[in-house]
N, CA, C and O atoms as a Maestro MAE file, in Angstrom:
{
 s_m_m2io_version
 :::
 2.0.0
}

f_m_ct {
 s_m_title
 :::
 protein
 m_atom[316] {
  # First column is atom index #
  i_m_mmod_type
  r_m_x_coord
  r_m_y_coord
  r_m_z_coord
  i_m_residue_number
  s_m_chain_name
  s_m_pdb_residue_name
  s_m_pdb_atom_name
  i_m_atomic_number
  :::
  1 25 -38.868 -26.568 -16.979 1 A "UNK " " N  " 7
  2 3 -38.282 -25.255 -17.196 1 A "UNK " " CA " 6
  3 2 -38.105 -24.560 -15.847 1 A "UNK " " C  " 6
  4 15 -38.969 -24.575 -14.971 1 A "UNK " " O  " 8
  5 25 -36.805 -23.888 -15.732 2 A "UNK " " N  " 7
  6 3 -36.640 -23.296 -14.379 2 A "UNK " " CA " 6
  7 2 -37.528 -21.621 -14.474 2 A "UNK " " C  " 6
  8 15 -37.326 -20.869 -15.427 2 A "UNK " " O  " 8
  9 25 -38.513 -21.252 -13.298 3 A "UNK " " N  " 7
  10 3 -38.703 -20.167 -13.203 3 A "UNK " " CA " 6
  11 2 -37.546 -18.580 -12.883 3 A "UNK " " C  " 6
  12 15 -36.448 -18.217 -12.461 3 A "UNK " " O  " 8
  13 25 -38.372 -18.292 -13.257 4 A "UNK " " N  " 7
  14 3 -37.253 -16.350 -12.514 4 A "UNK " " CA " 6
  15 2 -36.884 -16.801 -11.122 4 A "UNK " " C  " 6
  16 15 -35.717 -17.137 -10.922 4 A "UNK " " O  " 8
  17 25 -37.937 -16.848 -9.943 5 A "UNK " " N  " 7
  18 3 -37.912 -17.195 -9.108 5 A "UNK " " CA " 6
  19 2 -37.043 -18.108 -8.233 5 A "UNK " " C  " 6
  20 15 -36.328 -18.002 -7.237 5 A "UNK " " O  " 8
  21 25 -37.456 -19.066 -9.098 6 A "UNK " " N  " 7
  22 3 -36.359 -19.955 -8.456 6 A "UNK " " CA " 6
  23 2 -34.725 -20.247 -8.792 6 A "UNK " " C  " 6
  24 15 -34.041 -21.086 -8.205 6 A "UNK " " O  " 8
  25 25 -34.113 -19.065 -10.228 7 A "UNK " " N  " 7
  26 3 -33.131 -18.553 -10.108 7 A "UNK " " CA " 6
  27 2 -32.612 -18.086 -8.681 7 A "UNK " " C  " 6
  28 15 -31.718 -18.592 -8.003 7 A "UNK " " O  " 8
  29 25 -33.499 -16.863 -8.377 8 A "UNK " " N  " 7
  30 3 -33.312 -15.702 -7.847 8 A "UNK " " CA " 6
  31 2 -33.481 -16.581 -6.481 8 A "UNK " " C  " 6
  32 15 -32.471 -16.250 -5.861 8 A "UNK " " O  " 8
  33 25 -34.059 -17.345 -5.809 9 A "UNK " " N  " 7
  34 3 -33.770 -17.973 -4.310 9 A "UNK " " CA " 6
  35 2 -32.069 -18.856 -4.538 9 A "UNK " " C  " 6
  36 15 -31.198 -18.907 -3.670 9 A "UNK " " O  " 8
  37 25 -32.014 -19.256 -5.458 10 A "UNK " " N  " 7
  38 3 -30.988 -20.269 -5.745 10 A "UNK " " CA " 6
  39 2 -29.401 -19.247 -5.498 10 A "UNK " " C  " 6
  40 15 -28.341 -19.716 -5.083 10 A "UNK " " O  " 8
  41 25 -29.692 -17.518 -5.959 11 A "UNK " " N  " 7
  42 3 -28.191 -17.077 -5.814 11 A "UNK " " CA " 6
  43 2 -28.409 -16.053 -4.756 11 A "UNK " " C  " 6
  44 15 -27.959 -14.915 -4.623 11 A "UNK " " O  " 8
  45 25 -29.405 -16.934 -3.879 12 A "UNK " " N  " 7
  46 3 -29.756 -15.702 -2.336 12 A "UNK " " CA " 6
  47 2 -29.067 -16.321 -1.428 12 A "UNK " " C  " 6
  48 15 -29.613 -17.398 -1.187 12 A "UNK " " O  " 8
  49 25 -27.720 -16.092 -0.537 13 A "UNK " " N  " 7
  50 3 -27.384 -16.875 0.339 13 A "UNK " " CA " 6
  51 2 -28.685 -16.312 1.649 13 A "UNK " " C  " 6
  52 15 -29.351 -15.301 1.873 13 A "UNK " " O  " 8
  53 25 -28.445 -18.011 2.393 14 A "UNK " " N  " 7
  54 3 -28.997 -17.816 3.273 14 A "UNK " " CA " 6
  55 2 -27.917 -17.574 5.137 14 A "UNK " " C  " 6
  56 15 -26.794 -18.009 5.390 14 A "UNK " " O  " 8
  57 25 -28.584 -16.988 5.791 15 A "UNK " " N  " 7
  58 3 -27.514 -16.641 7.100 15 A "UNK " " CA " 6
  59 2 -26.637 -15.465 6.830 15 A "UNK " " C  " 6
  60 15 -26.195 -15.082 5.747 15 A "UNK " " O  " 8
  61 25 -26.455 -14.915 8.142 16 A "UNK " " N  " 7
  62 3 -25.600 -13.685 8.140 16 A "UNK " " CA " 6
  63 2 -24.796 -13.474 7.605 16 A "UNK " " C  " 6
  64 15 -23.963 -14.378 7.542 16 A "UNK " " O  " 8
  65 25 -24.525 -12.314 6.949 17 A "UNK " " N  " 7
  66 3 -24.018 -11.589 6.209 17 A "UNK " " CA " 6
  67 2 -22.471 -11.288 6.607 17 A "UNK " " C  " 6
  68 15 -22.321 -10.618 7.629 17 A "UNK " " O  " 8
  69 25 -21.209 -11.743 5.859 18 A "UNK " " N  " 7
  70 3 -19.856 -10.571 6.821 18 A "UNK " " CA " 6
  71 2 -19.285 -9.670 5.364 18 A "UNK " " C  " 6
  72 15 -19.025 -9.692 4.161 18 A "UNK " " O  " 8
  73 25 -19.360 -8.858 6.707 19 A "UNK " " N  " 7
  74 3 -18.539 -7.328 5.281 19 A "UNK " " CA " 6
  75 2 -16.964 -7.143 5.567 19 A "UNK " " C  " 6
  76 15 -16.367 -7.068 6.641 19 A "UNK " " O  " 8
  77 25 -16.749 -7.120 4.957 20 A "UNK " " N  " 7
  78 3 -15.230 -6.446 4.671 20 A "UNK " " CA " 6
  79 2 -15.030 -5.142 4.886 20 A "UNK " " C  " 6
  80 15 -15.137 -4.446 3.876 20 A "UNK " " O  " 8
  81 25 -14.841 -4.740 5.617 21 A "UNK " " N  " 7
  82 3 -14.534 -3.448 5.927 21 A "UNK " " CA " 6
  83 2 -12.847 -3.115 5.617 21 A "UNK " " C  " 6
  84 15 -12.085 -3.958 6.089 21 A "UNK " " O  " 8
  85 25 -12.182 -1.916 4.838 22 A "UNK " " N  " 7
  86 3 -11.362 -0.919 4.209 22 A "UNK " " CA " 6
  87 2 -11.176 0.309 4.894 22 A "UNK " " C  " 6
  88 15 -11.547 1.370 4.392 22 A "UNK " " O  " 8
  89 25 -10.620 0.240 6.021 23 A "UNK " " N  " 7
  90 3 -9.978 1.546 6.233 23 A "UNK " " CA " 6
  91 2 -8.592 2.073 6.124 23 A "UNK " " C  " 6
  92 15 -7.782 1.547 5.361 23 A "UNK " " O  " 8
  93 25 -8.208 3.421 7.100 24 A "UNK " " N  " 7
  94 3 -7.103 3.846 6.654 24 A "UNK " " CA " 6
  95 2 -7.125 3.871 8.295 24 A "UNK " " C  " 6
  96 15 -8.050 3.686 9.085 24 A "UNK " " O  " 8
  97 25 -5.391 4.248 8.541 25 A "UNK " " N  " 7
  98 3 -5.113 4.000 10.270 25 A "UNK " " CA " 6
  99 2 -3.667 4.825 10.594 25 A "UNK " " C  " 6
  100 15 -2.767 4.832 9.754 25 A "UNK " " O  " 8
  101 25 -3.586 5.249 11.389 26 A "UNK " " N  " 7
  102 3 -2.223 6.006 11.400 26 A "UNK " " CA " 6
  103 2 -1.735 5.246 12.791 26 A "UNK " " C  " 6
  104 15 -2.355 5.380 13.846 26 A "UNK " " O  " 8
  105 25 -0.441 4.361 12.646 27 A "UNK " " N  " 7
  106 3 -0.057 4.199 13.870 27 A "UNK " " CA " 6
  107 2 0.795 4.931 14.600 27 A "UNK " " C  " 6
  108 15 1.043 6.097 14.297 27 A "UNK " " O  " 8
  109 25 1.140 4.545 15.265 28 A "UNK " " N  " 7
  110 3 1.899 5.340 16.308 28 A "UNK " " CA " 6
  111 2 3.551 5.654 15.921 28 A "UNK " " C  " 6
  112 15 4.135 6.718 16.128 28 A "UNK " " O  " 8
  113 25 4.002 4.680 15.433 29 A "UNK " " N  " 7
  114 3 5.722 4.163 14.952 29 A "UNK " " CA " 6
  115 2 5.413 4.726 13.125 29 A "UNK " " C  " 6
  116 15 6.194 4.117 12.394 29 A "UNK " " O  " 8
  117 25 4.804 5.367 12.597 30 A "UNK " " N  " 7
  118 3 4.644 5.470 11.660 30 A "UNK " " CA " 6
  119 2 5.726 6.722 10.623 30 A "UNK " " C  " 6
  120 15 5.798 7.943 10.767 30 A "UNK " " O  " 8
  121 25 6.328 5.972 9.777 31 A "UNK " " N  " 7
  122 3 7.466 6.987 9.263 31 A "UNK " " CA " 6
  123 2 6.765 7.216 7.875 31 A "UNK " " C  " 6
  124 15 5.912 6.579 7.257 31 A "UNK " " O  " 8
  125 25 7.673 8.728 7.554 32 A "UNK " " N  " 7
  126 3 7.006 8.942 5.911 32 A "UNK " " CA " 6
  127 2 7.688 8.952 5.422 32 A "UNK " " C  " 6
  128 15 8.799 9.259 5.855 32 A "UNK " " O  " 8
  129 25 7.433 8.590 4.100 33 A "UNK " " N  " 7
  130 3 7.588 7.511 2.735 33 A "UNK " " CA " 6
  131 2 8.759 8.198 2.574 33 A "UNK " " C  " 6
  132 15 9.690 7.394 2.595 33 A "UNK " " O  " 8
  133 25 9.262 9.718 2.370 34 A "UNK " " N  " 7
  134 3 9.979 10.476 1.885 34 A "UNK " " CA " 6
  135 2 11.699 9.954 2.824 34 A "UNK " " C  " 6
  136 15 12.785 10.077 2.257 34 A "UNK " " O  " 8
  137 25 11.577 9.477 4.078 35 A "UNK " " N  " 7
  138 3 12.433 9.668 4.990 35 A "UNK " " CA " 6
  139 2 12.943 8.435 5.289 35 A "UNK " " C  " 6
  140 15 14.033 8.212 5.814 35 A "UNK " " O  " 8
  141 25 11.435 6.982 4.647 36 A "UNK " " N  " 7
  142 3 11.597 5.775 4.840 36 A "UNK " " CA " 6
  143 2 13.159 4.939 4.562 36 A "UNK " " C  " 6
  144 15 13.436 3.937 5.222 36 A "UNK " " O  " 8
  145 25 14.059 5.468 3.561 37 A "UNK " " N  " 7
  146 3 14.880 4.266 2.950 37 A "UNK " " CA " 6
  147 2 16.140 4.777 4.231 37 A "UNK " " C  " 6
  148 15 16.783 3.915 4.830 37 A "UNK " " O  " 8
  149 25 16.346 6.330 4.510 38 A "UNK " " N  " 7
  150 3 17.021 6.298 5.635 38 A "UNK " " CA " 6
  151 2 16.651 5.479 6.860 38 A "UNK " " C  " 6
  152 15 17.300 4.526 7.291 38 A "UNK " " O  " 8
  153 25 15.657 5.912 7.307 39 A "UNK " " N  " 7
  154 3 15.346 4.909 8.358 39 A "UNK " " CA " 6
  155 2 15.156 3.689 8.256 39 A "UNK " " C  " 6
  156 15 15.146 3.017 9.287 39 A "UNK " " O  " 8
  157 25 14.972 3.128 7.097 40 A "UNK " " N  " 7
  158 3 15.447 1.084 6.922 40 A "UNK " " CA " 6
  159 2 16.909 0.946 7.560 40 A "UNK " " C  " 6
  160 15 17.448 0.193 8.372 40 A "UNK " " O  " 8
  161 25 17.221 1.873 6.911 41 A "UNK " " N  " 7
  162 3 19.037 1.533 6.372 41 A "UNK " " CA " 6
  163 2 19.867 1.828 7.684 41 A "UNK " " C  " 6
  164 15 20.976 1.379 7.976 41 A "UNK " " O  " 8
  165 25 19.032 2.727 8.431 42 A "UNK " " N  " 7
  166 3 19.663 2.660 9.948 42 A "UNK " " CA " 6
  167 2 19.023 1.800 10.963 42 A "UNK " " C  " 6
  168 15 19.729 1.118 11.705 42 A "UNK " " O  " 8
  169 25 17.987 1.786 11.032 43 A "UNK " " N  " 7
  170 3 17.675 0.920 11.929 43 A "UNK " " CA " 6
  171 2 17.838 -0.676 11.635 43 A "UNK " " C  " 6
  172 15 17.606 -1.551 12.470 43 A "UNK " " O  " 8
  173 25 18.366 -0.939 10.031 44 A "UNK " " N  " 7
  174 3 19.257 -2.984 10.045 44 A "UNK " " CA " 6
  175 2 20.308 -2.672 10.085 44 A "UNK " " C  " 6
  176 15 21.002 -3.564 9.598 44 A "UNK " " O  " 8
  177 25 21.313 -1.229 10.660 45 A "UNK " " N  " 7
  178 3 22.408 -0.965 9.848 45 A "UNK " " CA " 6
  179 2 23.254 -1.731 9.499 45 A "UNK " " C  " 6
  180 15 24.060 -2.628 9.745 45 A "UNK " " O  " 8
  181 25 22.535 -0.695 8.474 46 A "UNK " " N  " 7
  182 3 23.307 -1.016 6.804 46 A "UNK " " CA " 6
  183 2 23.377 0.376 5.690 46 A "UNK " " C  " 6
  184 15 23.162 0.528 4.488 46 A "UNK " " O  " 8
  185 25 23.806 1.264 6.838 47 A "UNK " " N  " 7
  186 3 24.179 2.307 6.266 47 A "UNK " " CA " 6
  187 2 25.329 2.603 5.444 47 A "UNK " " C  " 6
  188 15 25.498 3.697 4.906 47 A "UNK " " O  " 8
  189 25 26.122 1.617 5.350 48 A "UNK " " N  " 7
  190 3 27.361 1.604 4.730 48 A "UNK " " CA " 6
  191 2 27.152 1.126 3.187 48 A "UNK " " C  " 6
  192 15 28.076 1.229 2.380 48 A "UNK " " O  " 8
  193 25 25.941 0.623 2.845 49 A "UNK " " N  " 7
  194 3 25.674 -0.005 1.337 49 A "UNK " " CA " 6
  195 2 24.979 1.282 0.977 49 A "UNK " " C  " 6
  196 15 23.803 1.445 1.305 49 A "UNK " " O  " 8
  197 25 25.694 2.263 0.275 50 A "UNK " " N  " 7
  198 3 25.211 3.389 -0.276 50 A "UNK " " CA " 6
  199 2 25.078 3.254 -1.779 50 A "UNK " " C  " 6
  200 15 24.920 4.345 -2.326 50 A "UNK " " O  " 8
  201 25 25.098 2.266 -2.554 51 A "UNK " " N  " 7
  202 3 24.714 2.163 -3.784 51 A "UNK " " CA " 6
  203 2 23.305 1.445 -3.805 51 A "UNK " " C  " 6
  204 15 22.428 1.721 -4.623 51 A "UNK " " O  " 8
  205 25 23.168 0.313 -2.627 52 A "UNK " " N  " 7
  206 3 21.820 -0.256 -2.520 52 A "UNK " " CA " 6
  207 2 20.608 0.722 -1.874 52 A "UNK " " C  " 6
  208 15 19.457 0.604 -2.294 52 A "UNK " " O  " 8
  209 25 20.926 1.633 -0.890 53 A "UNK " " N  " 7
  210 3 20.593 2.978 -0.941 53 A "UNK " " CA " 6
  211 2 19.974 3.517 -1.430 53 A "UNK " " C  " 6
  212 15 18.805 3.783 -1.151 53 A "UNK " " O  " 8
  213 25 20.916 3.989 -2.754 54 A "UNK " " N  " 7
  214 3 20.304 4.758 -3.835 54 A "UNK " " CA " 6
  215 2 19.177 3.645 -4.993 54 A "UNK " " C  " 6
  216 15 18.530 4.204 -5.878 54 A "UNK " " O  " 8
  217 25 19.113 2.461 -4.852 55 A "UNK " " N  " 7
  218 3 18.411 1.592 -5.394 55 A "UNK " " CA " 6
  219 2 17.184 2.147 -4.978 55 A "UNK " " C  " 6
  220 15 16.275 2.786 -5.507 55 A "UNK " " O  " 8
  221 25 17.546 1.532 -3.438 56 A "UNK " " N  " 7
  222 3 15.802 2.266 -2.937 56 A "UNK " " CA " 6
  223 2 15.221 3.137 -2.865 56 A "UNK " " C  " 6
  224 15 13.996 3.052 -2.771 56 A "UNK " " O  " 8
  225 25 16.020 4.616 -2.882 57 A "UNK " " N  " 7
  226 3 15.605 5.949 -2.948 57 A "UNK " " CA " 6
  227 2 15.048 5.418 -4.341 57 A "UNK " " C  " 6
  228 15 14.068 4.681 -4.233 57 A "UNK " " O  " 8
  229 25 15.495 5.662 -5.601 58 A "UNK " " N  " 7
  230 3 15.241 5.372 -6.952 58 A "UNK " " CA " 6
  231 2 13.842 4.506 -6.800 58 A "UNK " " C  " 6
  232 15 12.845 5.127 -7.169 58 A "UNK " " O  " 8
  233 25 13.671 3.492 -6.432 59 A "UNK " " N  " 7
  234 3 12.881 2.661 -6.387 59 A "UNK " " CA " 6
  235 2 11.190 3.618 -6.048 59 A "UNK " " C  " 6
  236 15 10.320 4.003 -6.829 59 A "UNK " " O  " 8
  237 25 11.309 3.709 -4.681 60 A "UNK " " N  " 7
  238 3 10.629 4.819 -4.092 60 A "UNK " " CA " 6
  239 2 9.779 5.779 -4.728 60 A "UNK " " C  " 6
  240 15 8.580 5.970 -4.522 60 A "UNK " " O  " 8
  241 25 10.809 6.558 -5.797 61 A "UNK " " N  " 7
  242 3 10.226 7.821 -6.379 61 A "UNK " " CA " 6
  243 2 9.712 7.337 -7.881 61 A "UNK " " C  " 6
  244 15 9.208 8.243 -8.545 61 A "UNK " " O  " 8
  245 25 9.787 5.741 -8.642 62 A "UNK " " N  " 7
  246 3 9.136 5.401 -9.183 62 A "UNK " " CA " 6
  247 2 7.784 4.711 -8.869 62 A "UNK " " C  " 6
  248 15 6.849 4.453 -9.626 62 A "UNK " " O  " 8
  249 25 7.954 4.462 -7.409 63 A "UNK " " N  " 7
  250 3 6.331 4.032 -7.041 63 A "UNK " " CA " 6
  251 2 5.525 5.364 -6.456 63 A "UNK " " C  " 6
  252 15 4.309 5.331 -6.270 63 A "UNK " " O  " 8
  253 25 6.224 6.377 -6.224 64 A "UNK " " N  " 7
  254 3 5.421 7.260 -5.881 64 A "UNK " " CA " 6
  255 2 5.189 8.387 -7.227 64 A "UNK " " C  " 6
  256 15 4.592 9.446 -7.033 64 A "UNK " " O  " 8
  257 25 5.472 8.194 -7.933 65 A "UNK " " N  " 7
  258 3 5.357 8.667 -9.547 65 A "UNK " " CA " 6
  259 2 4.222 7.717 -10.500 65 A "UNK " " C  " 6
  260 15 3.634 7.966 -11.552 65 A "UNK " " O  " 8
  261 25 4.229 6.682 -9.711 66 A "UNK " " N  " 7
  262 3 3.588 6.022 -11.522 66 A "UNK " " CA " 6
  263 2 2.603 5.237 -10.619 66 A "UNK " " C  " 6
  264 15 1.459 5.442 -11.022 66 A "UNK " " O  " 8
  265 25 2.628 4.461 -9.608 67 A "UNK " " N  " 7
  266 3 2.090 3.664 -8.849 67 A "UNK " " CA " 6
  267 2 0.694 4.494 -7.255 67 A "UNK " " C  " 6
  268 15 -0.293 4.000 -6.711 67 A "UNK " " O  " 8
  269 25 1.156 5.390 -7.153 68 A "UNK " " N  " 7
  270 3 0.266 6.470 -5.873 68 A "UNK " " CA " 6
  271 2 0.136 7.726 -6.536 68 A "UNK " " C  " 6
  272 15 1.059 8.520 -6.718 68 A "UNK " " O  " 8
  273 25 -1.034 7.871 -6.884 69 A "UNK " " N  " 7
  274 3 -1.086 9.294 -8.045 69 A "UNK " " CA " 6
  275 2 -1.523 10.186 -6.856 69 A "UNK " " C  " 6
  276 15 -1.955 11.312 -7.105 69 A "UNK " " O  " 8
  277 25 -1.460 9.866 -5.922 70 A "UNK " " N  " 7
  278 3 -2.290 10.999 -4.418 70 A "UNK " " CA " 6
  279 2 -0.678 11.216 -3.862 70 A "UNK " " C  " 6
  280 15 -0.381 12.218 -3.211 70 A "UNK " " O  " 8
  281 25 -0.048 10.548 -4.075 71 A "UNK " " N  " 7
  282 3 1.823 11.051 -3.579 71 A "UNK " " CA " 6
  283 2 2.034 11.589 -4.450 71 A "UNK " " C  " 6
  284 15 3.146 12.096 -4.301 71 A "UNK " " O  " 8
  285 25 1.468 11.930 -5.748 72 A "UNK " " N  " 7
  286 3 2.558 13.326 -6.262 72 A "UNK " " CA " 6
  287 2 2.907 14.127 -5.893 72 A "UNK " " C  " 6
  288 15 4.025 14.538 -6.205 72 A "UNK " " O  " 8
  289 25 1.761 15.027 -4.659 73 A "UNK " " N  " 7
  290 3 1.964 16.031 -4.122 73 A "UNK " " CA " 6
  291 2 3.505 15.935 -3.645 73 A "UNK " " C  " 6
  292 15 4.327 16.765 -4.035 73 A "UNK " " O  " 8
  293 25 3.826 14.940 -2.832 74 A "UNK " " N  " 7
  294 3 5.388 14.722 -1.863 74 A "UNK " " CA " 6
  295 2 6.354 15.135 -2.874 74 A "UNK " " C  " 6
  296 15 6.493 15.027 -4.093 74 A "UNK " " O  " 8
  297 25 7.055 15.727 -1.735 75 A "UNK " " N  " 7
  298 3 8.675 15.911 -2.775 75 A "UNK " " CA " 6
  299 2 9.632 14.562 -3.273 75 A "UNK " " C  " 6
  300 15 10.077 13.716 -2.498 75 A "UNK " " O  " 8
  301 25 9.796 14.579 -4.490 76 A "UNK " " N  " 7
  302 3 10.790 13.503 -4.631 76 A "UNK " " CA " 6
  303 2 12.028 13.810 -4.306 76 A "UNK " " C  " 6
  304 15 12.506 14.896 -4.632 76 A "UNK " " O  " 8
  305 25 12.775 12.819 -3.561 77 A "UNK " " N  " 7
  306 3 13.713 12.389 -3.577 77 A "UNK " " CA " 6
  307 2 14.986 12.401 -4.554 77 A "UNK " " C  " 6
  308 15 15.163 11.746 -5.581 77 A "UNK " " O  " 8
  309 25 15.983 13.523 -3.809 78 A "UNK " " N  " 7
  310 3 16.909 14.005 -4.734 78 A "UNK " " CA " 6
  311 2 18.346 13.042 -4.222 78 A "UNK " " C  " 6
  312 15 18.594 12.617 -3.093 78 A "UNK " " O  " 8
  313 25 18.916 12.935 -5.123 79 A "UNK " " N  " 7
  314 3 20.144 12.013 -4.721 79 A "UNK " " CA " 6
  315 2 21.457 12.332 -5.556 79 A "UNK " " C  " 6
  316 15 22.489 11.695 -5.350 79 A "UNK " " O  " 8
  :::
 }
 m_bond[315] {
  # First column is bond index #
  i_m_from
  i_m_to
  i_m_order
  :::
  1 1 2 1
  2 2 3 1
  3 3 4 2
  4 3 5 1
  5 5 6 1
  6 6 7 1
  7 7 8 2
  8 7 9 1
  9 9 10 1
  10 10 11 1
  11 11 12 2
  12 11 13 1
  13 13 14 1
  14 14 15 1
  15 15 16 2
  16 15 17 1
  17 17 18 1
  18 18 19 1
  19 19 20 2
  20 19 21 1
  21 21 22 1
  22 22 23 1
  23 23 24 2
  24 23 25 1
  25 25 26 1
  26 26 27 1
  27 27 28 2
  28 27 29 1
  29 29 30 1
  30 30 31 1
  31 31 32 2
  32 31 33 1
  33 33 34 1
  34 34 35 1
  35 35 36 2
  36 35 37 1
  37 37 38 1
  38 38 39 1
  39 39 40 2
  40 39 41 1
  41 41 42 1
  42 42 43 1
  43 43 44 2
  44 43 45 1
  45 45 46 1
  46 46 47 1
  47 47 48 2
  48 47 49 1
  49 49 50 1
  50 50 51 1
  51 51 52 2
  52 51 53 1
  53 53 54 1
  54 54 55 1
  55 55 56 2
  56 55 57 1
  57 57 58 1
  58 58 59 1
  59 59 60 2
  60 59 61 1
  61 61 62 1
  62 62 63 1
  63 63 64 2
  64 63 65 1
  65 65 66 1
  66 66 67 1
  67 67 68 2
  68 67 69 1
  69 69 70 1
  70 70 71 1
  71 71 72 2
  72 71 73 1
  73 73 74 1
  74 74 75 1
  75 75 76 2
  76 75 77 1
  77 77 78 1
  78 78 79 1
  79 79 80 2
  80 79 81 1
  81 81 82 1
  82 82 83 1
  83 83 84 2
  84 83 85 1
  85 85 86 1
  86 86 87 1
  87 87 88 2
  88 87 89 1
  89 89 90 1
  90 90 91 1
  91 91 92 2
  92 91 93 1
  93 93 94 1
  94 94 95 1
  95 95 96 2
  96 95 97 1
  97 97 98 1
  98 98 99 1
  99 99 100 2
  100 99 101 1
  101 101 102 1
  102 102 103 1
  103 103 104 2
  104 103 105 1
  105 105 106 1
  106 106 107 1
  107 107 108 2
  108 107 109 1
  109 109 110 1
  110 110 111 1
  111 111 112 2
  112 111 113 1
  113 113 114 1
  114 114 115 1
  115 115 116 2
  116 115 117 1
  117 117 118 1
  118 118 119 1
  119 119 120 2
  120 119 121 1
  121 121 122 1
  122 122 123 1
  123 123 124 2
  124 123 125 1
  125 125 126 1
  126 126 127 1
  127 127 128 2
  128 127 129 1
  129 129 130 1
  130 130 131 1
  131 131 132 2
  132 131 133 1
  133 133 134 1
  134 134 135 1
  135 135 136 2
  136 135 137 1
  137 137 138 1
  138 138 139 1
  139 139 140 2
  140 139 141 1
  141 141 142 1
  142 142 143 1
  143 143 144 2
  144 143 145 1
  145 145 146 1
  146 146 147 1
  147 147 148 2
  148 147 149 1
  149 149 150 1
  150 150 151 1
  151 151 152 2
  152 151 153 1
  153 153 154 1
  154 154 155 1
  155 155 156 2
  156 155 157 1
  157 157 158 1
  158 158 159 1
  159 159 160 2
  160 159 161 1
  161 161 162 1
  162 162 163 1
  163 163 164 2
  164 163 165 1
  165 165 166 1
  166 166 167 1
  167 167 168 2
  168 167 169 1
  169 169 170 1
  170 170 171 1
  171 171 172 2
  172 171 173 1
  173 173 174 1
  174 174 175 1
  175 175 176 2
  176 175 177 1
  177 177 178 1
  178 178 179 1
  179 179 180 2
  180 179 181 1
  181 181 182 1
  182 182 183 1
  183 183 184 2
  184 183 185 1
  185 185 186 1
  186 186 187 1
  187 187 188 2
  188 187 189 1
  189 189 190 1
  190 190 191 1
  191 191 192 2
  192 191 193 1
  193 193 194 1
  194 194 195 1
  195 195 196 2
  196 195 197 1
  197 197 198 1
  198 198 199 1
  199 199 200 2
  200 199 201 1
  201 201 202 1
  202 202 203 1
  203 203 204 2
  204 203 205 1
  205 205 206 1
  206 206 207 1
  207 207 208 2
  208 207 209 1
  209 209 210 1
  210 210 211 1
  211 211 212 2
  212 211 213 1
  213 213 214 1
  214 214 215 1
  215 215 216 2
  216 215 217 1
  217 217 218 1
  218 218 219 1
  219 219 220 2
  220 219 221 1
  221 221 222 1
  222 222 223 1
  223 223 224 2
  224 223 225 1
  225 225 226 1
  226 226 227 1
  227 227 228 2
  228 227 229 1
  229 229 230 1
  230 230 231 1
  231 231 232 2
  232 231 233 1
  233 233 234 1
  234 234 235 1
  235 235 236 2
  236 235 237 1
  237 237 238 1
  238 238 239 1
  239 239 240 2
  240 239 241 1
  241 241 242 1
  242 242 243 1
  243 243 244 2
  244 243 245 1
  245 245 246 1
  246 246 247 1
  247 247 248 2
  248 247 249 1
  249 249 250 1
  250 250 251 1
  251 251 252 2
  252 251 253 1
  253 253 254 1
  254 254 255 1
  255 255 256 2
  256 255 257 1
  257 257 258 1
  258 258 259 1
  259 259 260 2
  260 259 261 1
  261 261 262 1
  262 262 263 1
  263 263 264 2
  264 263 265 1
  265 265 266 1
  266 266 267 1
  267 267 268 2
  268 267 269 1
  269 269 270 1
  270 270 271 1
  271 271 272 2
  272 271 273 1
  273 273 274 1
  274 274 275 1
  275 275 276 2
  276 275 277 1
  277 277 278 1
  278 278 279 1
  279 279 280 2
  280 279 281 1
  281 281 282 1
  282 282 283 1
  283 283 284 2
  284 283 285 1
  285 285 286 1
  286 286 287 1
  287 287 288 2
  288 287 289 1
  289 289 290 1
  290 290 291 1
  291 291 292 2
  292 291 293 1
  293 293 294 1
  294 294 295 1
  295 295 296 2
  296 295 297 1
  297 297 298 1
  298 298 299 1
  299 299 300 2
  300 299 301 1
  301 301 302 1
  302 302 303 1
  303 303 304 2
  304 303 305 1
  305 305 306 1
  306 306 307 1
  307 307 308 2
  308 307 309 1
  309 309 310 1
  310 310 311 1
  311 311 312 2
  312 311 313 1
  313 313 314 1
  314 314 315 1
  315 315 316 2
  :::
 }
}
């Protein structure tokens, strides 16, 4: 019969420990979400596809609606 004990050594790793560390980071080149689909669309330009455009604006204000409940605050995106 197996003891408590020797469960409890059996699901103890042995040797150092690594953690995962989760932060948040602001870089330097960093654009906001609200301003993002213009600045895709100019900087590959491809400012001239104004229906794919509005895909992504659209797109956008359903992930910041249903998907980031801390972006509600932001204004959506009027088109």
């Amino acid at each position: 019969m197996v003891t408590v004990d020797e469960i409890r050594k059996a699901q103890r790793a042995e040797g150092p420990a690594t953690i995962l560390a989760i932060g948040t980071s602001t870089p330097p080149n960093c654009v906001d979400q609200s301003t993002y689909p213009d600045y895709y669309f100019r900087i590959t330009n491809s400012e001239h596809k104004v229906e794919l455009k509005e895909k992504f604006k659209r797109m956008y204000n359903l992930i910041t609606l249903l998907v980031l409940p801390a972006a509600r605050s932001r204004p959506i995106i009027q088109f």
